[in-house]
Short mmCIF file of the C-alpha atoms (twelve columns), coordinates in Angstrom:
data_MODEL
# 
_entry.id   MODEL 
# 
loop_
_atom_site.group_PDB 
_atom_site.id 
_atom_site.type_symbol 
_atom_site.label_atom_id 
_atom_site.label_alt_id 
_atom_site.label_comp_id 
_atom_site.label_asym_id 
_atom_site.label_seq_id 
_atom_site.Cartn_x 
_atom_site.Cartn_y 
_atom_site.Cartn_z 
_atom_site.pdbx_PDB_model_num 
ATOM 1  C CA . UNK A 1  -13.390 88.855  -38.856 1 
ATOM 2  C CA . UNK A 2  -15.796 85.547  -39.162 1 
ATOM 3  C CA . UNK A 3  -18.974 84.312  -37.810 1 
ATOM 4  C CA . UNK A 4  -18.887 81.226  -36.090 1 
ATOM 5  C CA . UNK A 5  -22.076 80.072  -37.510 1 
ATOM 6  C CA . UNK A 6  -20.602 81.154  -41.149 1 
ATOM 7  C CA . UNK A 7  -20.769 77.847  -42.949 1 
ATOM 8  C CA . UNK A 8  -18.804 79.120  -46.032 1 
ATOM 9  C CA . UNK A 9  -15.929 80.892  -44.266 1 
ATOM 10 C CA . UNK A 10 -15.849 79.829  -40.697 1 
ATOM 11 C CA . UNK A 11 -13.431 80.679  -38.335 1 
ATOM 12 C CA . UNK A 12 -10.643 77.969  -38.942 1 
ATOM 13 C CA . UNK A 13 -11.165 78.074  -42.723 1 
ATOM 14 C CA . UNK A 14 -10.186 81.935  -42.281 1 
ATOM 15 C CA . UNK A 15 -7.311  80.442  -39.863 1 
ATOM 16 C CA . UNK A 16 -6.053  77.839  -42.249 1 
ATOM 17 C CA . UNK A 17 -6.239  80.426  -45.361 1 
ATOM 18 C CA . UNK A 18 -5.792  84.052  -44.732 1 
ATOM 19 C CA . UNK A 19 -3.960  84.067  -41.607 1 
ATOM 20 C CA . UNK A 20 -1.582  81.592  -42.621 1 
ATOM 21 C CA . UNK A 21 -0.517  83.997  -45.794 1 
ATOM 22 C CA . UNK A 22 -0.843  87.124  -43.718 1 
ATOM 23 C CA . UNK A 23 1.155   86.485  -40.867 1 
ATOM 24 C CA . UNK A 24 0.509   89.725  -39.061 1 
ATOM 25 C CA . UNK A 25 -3.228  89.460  -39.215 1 
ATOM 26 C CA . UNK A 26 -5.636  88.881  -36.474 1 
ATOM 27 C CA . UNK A 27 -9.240  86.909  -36.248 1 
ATOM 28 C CA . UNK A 28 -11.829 88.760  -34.510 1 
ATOM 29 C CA . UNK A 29 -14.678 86.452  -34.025 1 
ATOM 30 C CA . UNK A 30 -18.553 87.067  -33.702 1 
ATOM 31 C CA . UNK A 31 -20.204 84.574  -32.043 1 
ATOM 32 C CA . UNK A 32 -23.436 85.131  -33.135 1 
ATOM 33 C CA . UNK A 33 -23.094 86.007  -36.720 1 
ATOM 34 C CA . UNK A 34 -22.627 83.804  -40.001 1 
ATOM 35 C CA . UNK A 35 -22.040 85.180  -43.128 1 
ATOM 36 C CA . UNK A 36 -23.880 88.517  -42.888 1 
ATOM 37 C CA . UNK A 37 -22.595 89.958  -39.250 1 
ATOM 38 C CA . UNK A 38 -24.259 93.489  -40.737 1 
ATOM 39 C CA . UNK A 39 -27.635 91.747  -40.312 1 
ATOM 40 C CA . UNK A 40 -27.305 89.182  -37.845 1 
ATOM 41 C CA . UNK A 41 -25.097 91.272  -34.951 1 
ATOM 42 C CA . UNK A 42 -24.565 94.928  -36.854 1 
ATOM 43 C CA . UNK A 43 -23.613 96.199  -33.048 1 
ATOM 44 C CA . UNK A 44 -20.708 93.162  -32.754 1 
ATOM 45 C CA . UNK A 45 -19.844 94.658  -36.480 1 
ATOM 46 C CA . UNK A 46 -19.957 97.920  -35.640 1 
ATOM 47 C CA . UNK A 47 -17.938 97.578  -32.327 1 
ATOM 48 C CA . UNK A 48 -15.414 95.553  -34.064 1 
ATOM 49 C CA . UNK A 49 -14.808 97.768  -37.196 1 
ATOM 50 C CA . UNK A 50 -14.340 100.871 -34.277 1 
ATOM 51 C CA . UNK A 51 -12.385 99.229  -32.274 1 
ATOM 52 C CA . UNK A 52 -9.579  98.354  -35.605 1 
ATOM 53 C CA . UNK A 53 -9.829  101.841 -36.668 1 
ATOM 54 C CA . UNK A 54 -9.269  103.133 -33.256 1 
ATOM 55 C CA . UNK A 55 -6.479  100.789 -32.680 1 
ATOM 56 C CA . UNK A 56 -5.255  101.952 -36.411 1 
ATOM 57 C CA . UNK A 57 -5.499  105.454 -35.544 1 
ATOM 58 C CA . UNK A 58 -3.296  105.042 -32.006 1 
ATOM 59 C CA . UNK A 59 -0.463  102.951 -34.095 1 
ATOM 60 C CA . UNK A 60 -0.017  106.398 -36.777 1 
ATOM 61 C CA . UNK A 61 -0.163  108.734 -34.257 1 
ATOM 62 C CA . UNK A 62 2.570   106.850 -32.060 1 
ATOM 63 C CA . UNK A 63 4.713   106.225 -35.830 1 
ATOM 64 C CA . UNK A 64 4.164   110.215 -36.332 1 
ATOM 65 C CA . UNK A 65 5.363   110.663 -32.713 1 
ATOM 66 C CA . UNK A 66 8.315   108.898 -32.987 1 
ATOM 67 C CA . UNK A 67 9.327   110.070 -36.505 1 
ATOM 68 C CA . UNK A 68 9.453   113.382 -35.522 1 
ATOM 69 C CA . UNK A 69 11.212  112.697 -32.694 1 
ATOM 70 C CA . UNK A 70 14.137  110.835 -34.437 1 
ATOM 71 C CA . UNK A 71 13.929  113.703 -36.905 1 
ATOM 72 C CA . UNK A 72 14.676  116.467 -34.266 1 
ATOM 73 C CA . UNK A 73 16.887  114.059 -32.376 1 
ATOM 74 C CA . UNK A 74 19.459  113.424 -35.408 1 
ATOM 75 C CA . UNK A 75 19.073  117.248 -36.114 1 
ATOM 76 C CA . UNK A 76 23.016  118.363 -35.138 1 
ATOM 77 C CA . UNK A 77 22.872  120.917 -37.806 1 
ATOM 78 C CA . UNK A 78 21.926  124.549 -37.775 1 
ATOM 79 C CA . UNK A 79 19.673  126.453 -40.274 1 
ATOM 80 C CA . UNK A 80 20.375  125.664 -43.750 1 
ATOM 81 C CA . UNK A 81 21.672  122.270 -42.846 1 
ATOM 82 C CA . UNK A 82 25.605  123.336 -41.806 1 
ATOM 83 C CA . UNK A 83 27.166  122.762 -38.937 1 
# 
């Protein structure tokens, strides 16, 4: 996350340095915030920060989904683990 009116890390400084050695980030940016989004646009912040954990939350819940699927799916066994 950057401000576009941050004039220490703007938006392409974050683009040329911590996207390029985290390759499976993203760049959310605030338009109207610099370097202190809590202060300048703490609903943008807010809203953002949800939104991550949200999407966060919906990513473990589909990995937990899945996982126990494949576990019950490979499951050829009966009790105890013999056929």
């Amino acid at each position: 996350m950057a401000g576009v009116l941050d004039p220490a890390l703007s938006p392409d400084v974050v683009r040329r340095t911590w996207l390029s050695w985290y390759p499976r980030a993203s760049l959310t940016v605030l338009r109207g915030a610099g370097h202190y989004a809590m202060d300048e646009t703490p609903l943008d912040l807010i809203r953002t920060v949800e939104d991550f954990l949200r999407a966060e939350d919906g990513e473990e819940a589909e990995d937990a989904e899945e996982a126990g699927e494949a576990d019950h799916a490979d499951d050829t066994t009966g009790p105890g683990g013999s056929a």
